[in-house]
C-alpha positions as CSV (number, residue, x, y, z in Angstrom):
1,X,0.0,0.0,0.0
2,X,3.0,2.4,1.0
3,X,4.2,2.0,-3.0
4,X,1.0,3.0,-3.9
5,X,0.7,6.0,-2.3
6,X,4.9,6.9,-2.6
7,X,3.7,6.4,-6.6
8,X,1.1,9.0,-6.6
9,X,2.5,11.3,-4.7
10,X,5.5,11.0,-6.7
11,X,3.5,11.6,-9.8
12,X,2.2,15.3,-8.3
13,X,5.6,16.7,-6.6
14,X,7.2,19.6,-8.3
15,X,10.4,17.3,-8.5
16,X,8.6,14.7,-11.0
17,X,7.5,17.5,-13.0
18,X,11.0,19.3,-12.9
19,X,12.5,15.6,-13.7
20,X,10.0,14.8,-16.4
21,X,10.8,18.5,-18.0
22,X,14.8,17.7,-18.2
23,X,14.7,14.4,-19.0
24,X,12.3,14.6,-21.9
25,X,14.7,17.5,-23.1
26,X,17.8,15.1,-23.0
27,X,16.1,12.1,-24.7
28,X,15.2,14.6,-27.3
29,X,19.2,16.0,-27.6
30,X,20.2,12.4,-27.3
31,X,18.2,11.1,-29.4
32,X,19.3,14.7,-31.9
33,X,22.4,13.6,-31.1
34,X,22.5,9.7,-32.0
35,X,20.8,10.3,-35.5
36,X,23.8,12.9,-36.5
37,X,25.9,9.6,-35.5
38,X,23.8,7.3,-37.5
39,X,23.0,5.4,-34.5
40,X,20.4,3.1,-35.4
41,X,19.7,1.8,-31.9
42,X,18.6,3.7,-28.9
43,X,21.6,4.8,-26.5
44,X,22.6,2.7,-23.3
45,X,21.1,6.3,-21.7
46,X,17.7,5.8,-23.5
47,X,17.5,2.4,-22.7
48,X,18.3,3.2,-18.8
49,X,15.9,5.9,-18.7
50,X,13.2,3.7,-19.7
51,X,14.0,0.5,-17.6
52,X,13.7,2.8,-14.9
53,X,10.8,3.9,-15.8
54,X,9.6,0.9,-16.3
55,X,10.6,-0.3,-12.8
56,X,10.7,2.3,-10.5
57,X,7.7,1.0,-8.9
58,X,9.5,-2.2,-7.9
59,X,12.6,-0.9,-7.4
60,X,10.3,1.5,-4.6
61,X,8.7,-1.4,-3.2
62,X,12.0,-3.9,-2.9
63,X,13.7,-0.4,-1.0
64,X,10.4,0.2,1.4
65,X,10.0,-3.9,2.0
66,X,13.9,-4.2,3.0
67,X,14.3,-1.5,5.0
68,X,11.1,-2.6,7.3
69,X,12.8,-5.9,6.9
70,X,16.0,-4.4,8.4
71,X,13.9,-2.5,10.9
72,X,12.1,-5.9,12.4
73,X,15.3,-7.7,12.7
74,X,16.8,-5.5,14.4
75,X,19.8,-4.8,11.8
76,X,21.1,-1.0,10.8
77,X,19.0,0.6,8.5
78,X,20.5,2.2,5.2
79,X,21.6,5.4,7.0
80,X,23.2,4.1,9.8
81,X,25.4,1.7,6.8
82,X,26.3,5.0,4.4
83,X,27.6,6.8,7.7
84,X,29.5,3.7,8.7
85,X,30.5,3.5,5.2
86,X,31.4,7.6,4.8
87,X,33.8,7.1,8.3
88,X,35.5,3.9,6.3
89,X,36.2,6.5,3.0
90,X,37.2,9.7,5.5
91,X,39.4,7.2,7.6
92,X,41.2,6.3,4.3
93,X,41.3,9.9,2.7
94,X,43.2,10.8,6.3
95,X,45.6,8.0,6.0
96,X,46.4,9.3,2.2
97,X,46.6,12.9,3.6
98,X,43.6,14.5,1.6
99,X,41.2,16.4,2.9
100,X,37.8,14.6,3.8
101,X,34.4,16.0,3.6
102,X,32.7,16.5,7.0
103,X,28.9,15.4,7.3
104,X,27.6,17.7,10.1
């Protein structure tokens, strides 16, 4: 039920609009773009844009499911794992000597 709802509101945000706008007008200059080359097949972009698409409703419902999933067994969520993951980079970047990014 949560997809359902995360789908339709998706579908009315400003964002979607905004996102629909550009990425109509880069399929258009890609597609511009691959018939100057003689491409007779649609780009690996074209084809990604509309596999997602195509499965973004999945693709919301497999994130919502696991992270519950996550939740009732007790494991860290998907935050808690890109923080964890952020320290790992920032701990390396420190051992090179470059400057990390803070998250505040």
């Amino acid at each position: 039920m949560a997809v359902l709802v995360l789908q339709c509101v998706q579908n009315f945000s400003l964002t979607h609009w905004l996102w629909e706008a550009v990425s109509g007008r880069a399929l258009q200059a890609l597609q511009a773009v691959g018939r100057l080359m003689g491409w007779s097949q649609p780009s690996p972009l074209e084809r990604w844009f509309s596999w997602y698409g195509a499965n973004q409703t999945k693709f919301a419902f497999w994130l919502l499911y696991s992270a519950a999933l996550c939740d009732d067994l007790g494991l860290p969520n998907y935050k808690t794992l890109a923080r964890r993951a952020w320290k790992g980079v920032c701990k390396t970047l420190q051992r090179w000597k470059a400057a990390p990014v803070r998250l505040t």
